[in-house]
VEXLUM-475420 format. One record per residue (C-alpha): residue in three letters; x, y, z negated. Coordinates in steps of 0.5 Angstrom, whole numbers, plus 500, padded with zeros to 3 digits. Example, Ala and Ser with C-alpha at 12.3 -4.5 7.8 and 13.67 -1.06 7.14 Angstrom:
2
Ala525491484/Ser527498486/
END
This chain:
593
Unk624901743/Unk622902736/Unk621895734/Unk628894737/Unk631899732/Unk627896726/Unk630890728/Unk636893729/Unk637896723/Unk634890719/Unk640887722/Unk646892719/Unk643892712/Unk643884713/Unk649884714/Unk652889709/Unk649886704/Unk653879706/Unk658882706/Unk657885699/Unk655878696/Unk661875700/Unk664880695/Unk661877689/Unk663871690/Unk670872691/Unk670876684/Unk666870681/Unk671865685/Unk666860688/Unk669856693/Unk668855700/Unk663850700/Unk658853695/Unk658859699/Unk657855705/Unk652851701/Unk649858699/Unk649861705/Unk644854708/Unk640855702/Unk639863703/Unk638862711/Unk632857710/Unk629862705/Unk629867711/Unk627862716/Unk620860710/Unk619867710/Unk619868717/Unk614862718/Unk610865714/Unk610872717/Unk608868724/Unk602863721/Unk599870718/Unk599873725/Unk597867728/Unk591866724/Unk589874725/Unk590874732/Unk585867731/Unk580872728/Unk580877732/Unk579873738/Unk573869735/Unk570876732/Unk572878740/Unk568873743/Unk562873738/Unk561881741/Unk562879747/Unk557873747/Unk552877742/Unk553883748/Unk551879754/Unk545876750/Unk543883749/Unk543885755/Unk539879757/Unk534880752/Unk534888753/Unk534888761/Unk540892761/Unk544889767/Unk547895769/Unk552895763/Unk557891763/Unk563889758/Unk568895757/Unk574889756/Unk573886763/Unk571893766/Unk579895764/Unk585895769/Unk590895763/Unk592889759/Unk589892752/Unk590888745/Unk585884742/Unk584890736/Unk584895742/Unk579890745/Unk575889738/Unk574896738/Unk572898744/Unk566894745/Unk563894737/Unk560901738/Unk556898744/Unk555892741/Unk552897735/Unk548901741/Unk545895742/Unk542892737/Unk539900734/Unk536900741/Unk534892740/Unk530894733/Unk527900737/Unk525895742/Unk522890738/Unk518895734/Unk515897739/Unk513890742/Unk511889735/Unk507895736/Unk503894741/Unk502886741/Unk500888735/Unk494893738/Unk493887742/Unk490881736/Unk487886734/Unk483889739/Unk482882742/Unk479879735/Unk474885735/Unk472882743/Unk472875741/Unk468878734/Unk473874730/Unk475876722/Unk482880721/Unk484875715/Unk492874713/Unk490866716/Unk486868722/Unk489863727/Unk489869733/Unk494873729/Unk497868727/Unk501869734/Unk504875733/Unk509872727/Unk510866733/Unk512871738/Unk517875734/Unk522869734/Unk521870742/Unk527875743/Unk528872750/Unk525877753/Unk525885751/Unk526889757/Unk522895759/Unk518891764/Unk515887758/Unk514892755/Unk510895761/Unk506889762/Unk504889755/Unk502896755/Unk498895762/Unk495889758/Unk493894751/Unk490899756/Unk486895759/Unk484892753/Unk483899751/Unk478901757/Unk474894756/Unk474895748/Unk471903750/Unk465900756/Unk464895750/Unk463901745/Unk459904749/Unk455898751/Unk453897744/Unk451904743/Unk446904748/Unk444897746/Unk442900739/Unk439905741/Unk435902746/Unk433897739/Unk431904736/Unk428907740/Unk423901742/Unk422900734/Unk420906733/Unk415905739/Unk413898735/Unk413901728/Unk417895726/Unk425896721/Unk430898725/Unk435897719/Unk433889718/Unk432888727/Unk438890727/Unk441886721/Unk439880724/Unk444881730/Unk450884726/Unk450888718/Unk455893721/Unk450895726/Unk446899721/Unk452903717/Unk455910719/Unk460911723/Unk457906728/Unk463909733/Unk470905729/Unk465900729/Unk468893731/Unk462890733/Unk464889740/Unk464881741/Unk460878746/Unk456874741/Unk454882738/Unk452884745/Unk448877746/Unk444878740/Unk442885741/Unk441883749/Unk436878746/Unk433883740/Unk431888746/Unk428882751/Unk424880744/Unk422887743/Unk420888750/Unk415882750/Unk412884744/Unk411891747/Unk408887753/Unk404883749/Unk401888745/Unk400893751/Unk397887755/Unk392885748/Unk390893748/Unk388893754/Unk384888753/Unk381891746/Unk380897749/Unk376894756/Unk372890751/Unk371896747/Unk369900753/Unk364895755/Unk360895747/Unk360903748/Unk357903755/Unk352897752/Unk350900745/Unk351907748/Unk355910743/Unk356917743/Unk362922745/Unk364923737/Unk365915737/Unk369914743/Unk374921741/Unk377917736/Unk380912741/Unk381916746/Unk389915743/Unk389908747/Unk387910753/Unk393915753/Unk398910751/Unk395905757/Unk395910762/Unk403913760/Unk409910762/Unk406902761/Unk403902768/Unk409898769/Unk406892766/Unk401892772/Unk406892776/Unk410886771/Unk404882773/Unk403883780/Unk409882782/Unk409875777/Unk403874782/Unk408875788/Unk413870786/Unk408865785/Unk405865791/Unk412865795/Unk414859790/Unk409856793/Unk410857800/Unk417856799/Unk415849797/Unk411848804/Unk416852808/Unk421847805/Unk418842807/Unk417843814/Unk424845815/Unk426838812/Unk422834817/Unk424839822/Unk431837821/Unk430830820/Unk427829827/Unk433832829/Unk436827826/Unk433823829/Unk433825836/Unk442826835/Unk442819833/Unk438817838/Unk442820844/Unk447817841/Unk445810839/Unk445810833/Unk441808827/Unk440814822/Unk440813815/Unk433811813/Unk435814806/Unk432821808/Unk426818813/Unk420822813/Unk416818809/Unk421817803/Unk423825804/Unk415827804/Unk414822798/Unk420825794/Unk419832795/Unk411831793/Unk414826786/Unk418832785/Unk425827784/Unk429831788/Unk430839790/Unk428840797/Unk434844798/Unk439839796/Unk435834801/Unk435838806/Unk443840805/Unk445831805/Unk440832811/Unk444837815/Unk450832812/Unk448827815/Unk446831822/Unk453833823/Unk457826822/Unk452824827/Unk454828832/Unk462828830/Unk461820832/Unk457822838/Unk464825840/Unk469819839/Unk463815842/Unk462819848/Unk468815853/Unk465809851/Unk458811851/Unk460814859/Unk461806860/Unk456804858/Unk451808862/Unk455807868/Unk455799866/Unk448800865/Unk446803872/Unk450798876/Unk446792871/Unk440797875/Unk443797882/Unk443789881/Unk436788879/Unk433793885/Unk437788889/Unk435782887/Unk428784889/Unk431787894/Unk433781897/Unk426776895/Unk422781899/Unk422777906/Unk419784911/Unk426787909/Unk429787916/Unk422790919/Unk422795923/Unk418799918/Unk420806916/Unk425808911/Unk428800912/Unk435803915/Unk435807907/Unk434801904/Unk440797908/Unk445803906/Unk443802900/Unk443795899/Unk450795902/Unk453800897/Unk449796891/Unk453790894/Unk460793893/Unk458797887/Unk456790884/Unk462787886/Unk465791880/Unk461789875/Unk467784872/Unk472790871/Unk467795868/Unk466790863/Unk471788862/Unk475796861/Unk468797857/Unk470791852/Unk477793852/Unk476800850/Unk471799845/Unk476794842/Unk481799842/Unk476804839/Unk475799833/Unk481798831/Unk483805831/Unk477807827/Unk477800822/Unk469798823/Unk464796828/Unk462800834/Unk454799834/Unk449800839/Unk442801837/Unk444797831/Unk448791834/Unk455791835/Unk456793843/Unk462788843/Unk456782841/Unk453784847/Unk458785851/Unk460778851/Unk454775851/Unk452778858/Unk459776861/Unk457768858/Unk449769862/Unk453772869/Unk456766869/Unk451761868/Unk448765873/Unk453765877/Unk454756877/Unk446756878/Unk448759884/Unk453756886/Unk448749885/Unk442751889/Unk447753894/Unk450746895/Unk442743894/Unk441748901/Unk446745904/Unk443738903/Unk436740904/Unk438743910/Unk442737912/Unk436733910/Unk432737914/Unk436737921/Unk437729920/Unk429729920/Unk428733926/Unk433728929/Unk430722928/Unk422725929/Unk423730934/Unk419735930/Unk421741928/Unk417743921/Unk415750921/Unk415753913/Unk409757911/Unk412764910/Unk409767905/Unk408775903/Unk407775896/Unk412781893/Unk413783886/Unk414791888/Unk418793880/Unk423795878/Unk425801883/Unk424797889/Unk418800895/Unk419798902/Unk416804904/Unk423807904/Unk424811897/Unk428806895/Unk434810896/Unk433814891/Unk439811886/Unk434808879/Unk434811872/Unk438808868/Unk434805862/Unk437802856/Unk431797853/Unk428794859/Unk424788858/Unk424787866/Unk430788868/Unk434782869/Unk441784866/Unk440791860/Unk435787856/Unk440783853/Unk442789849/Unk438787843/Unk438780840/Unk432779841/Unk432778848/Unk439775848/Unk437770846/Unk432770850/Unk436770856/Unk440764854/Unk434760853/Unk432761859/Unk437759863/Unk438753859/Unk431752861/Unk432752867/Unk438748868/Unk435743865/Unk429743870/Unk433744876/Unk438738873/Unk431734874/Unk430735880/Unk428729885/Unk434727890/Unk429726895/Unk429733898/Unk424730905/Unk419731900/Unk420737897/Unk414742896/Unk414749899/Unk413752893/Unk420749891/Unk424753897/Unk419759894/Unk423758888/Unk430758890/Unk429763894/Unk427767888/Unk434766884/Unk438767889/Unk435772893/Unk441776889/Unk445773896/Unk447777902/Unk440775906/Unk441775914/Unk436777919/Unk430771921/Unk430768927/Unk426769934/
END
């Protein structure tokens, strides 16, 4: 309402004054058109000056709002650096609308608040990182220069105001007092050392002052409690100059000790008198005190030599012992172990000196542990193979079973060796499908794991195949001599009817008893199952060697029984034998009569 009056009476002067000059110009006589004229020009003046009035407000009102805003933003960045979150702006926290000078003038004196609190702040951060270089460069030993490269930081750090909260400066305090204390344990570290070092150049009659020295000069100056010497190359050296001198105190004992039993010896040999050896009864006081230690020193040197040694030996055995175990793990598992690490070599290294028994026995237990975590996923497989492998066993124990011509006597335990037979039969009935889910799962097992599935060093799907190729030249050399039976027998019935003679074949007795079979009537008893057996007639192709053995076997004899004359009248009886010696793996009946 004030303005308005202003502007009100403003509006009245205005006029009386219009009123007046209109006055004037009647007296003066102008004319309409010039007073018209004069009262444009007088208006644009007035409109000039208002402008003018109105783009002095603006641009102050432009500059209060930058300085406003310039606070503004300076305050946030001081709460931020200051850690002062719960203080806020005064012009946000208004519910009434306040001009931008009223705005200005509340938020200054916060913002002046601040800034005192800021330089307090940042003194005190100066402060203590201050103590920190200083402390830290008399633990690294460094020099207090103006150009040392370690208090250079604190110049770098002082442009860092991103963060000067309380919590900062805490963990700067925290870190001063923990550099304090190991500066303290220092400090008293290298007083014990220094009097150690004093002490024992007392002992030795050597200069303390120059020992001293040689590790760091301040050592020997007054006042060693402010001394800065508190580095780690200032305890290491006087670390080493109190070990020196402890040896040179152990060697001049150990010579003394000599001197004096030598010493000795000449008294008792020359007969010296009392008033001679009094003068050196010194050194015998000075051996019997304290330096008993020395003896002690020597025994217990004496003592690590010998478990040295004996660890040596001890190492040794424990190598070997883990090697065999090696070996054995392997073994179960038909696998071939590393021959790295084999006895001999073991021995051979350890003896040489070229490598630590305890590494060695470390790459052994290695090597004991992947064993027995392949012996886990070779376990299904190996399952397989043990069953295959029994009923290979059940085969042969058949073979010989069915050569033998007493078989259906009526001996004791025949009736065991018949039920035993014919469950065989079945089992072997089974011998296709067990190798082939044998040599299925193996596959899968190599294509799981990417490499070869290895039994005794040959690869089990080699073995696999190459059994299933020798049963089945087997099978057709059977299946031959059958038919070559039915013709013998054929030939034999013409004969019979053409000379009416009945031929009566030697029989004979002769039987191999291996491989399981006793007609005593043990032969129940189901056999062991062996891996590598020479004389088995199916296991011994696990190996190349007999593989190929086999092979060639039946490769010889079918080339012999493809020789064979087709005249059967005159076969020898030791051809029937023969025959009756492969394919006494058949199903025999009785005899007759």
């Amino acid at each position: 309402m004030q303005g308005l009056g202003v502007r009100t009476m403003d509006t009245g002067c205005c006029g009386a004054l219009l009123r007046e000059l209109q006055s004037l110009w009647d007296e003066i006589g102008e004319s309409e058109a010039d007073q018209d004229c004069m009262l444009v020009e007088l208006e644009r003046e007035c409109l000039g000056v208002y402008r003018r009035k109105v783009e002095e407000a603006s641009t102050v009102k432009a500059r209060i709002h930058q300085s406003l805003a310039s606070r503004e933003a300076e305050l946030a960045t001081l709460v931020a650096a200051l850690g002062e979150h719960s203080l806020h702006s005064p012009v946000k926290s208004q519910k009434r609308m306040l001009s931008l000078k009223e705005q200005l003038a509340s938020i200054t004196p916060l913002v002046e608040d601040l800034r005192r609190k800021k330089e307090e702040r940042l003194k005190q951060f100066k402060d203590v990182k201050a103590q920190i270089e200083k402390i830290s460069g008399d633990i690294l030993g460094l020099n207090h220069a103006n150009d040392d490269p370690a208090l250079s930081s604190i110049e770098v750090d002082e442009h860092d105001l991103s963060d000067l909260s309380v919590r900062k400066l805490n963990e700067y305090k925290t870190r001063l007092q923990a550099l304090k204390k190991e500066k303290s344990d220092r400090l008293h570290k290298v007083l014990e050392h220094v009097n150690e070092v004093h002490s024992l150049c007392g002992v030795l009659g050597l200069d303390f002052g120059k020992t001293v020295n040689e590790v760091h000069p301040s050592l020997h100056e007054a006042g060693l409690e402010q001394s800065a010497n508190i580095s780690n190359k200032t305890l290491k050296g006087l670390e080493q100059a109190i070990h020196k001198l402890k040896l040179e105190k152990r060697m001049r004992i150990q010579k003394l000790n000599d001197i004096f039993a030598l010493l000795t010896d000449l008294w008792n040999l020359m007969d010296s008198p009392e008033e001679e050896r009094s003068r050196f009864r010194k050194i015998k006081f000075v051996l019997n005190t304290p330096e008993s230690k020395l003896r002690i020193w020597c025994l217990a040197t004496v003592e690590v030599e010998r478990l040295t040694k004996l660890k040596a030996s001890r190492m040794k055995e424990l190598v070997f012992k883990r090697r065999l175990e090696l070996e054995e793990t392997c073994r179960k598992a038909h696998i071939e172990p590393d021959m790295s690490t084999s006895l001999e070599k073991a021995n051979a290294m350890i003896d040489s000196g070229l490598v630590d028994p305890s590494e060695l026995l470390a790459n052994i237990e290695a090597h004991i542990e992947k064993a027995k975590e392949e012996a886990r996923t070779r376990k299904e497989i190996m399952d397989r193979v043990d069953k295959w492998l029994a009923v290979c066993e059940e085969e042969s124990w058949l073979e010989e079973y069915n050569q033998d011509e007493n078989r259906y006597n009526a001996g004791r335990g025949a009736h065991l060796n018949l039920k035993r037979a014919e469950r065989a039969r079945v089992t072997i009935s089974k011998i296709p499908a067990i190798v082939d889910n044998l040599l299925s799962k193996t596959l899968a097992w190599e294509n799981e794991r990417k490499t070869s599935f290895l039994y005794d060093g040959v690869r089990l799907v080699s073995l696999l195949e190459d059994y299933k190729i020798s049963r089945k030249l087997k099978e057709e050399e059977k299946r031959r001599f059958r038919d070559q039976k039915k013709l013998q027998d054929l030939l034999i019935t013409e004969k019979e009817l053409m000379y009416g003679s009945k031929p009566s074949p030697r029989r004979t007795s002769s039987f191999r008893g291996t491989n399981g079979y006793r007609p005593n009537g043990n032969g129940s008893m189901p056999p062991t199952p062996r891996r590598l057996s020479a004389g088995s007639a199916t296991p011994e192709l696990l190996t190349p060697r007999s593989r190929s053995g086999r092979q060639n076997g039946y490769f010889r004899e079918g080339r012999r029984l493809s020789t064979a004359p087709l005249n059967f009248v005159s076969l020898a009886k030791e051809d029937a034998m023969s025959y009756a010696s492969i394919s006494g793996s058949e199903p025999g009946s009785p005899p007759l009569g």
